[in-house]
C-alpha positions as a Python dict, from the first residue, in 0.01 Angstrom:
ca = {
    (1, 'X'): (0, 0, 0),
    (2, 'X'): (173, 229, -240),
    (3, 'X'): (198, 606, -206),
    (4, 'X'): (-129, 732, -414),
    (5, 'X'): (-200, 1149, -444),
    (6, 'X'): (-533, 1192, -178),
    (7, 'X'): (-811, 1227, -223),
    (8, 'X'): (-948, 879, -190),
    (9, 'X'): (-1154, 651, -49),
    (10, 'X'): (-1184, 427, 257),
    (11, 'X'): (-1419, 157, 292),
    (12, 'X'): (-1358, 6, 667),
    (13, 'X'): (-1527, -352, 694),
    (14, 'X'): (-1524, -431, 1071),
    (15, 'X'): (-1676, -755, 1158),
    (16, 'X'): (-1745, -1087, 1355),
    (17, 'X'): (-1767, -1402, 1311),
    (18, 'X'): (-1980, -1651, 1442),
    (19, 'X'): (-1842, -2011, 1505),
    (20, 'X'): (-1949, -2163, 1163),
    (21, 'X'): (-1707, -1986, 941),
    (22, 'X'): (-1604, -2285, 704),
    (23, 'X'): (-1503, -2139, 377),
    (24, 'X'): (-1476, -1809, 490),
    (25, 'X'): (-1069, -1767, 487),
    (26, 'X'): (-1107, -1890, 81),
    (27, 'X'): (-1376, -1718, -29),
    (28, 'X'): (-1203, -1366, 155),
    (29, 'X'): (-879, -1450, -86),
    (30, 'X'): (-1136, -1508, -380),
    (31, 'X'): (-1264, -1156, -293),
    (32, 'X'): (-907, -1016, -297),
    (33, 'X'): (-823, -1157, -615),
    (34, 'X'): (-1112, -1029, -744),
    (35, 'X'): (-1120, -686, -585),
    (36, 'X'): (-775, -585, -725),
    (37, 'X'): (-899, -641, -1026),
    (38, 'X'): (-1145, -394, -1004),
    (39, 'X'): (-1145, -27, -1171),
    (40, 'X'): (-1025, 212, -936),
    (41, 'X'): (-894, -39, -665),
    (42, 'X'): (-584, 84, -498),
    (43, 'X'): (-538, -151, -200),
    (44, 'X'): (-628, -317, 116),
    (45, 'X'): (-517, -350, 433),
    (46, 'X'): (-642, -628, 704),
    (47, 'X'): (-671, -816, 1032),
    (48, 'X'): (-865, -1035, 1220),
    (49, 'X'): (-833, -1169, 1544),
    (50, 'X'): (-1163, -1144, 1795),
    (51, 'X'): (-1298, -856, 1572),
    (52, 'X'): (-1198, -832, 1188),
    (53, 'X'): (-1072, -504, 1038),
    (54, 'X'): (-1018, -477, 639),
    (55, 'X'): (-984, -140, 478),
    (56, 'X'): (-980, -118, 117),
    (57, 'X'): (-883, 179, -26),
    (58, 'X'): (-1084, 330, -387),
    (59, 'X'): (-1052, 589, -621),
    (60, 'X'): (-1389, 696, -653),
    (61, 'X'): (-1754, 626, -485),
    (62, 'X'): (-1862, 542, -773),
    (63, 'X'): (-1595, 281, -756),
    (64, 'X'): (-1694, 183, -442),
    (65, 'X'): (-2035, 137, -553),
    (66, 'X'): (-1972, -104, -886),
    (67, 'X'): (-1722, -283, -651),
    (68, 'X'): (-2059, -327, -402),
    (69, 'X'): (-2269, -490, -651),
    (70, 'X'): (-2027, -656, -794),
    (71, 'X'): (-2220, -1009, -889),
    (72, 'X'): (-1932, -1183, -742),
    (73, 'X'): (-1899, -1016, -439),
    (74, 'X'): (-2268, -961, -394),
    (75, 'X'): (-2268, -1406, -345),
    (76, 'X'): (-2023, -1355, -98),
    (77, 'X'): (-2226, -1064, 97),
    (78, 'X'): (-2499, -1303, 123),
    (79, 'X'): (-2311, -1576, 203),
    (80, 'X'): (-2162, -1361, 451),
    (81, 'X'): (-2481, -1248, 657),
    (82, 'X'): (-2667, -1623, 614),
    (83, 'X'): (-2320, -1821, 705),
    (84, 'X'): (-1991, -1678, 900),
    (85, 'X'): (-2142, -1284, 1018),
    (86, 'X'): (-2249, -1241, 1357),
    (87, 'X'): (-2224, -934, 1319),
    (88, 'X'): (-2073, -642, 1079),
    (89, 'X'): (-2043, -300, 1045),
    (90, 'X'): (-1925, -79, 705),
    (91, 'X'): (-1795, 292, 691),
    (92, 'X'): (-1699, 508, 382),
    (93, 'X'): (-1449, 798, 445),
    (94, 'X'): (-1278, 1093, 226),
    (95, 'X'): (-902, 1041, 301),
    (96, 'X'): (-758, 1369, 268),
    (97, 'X'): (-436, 1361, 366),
    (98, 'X'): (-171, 1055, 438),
    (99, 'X'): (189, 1006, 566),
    (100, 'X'): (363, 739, 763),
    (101, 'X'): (702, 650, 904),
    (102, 'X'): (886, 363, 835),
}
């Protein structure tokens, strides 16, 4: 992710799957494609191995919020909780301050 001026947004998307997850790697690229196309996207970050972690980073919450009802990404929510969740958790959070070492 490129160096943006904080304030901004975290949403953290932490999540498993259960073992009928057909589809599921797609239709996560389909929601990348589609994300960073989305006003005030800045980027994302993720991993999954036992437990999945994706952080996508946001300008605003009002961002955030368009981004969450999103008719695209509002399939794939419920597609989500009837087909490949087991279980899933989502946190917002100010970032305030950022630096890393490379």
């Amino acid at each position: 992710m490129n160096k943006i001026n904080t304030p901004y947004y975290a949403v953290i998307f932490t999540s498993k799957l259960n073992k009928k997850s057909v589809g599921y790697e797609e239709m996560s690229q389909k929601m990348y494609d589609l994300a960073k196309n989305q006003k005030g996207f800045i980027g994302f970050k993720s991993v999954r191995q036992e437990l999945g972690i994706t952080i996508s980073y946001w300008k605003t919450l009002h961002d955030i919020t368009s981004w969450k009802n999103n008719l695209e990404h509002k399939k794939a929510q419920n597609k989500g909780i009837n087909d490949w969740y087991a279980s899933y958790e989502i946190e917002i959070c100010l970032v305030e301050r950022c630096y890393s070492f490379n």
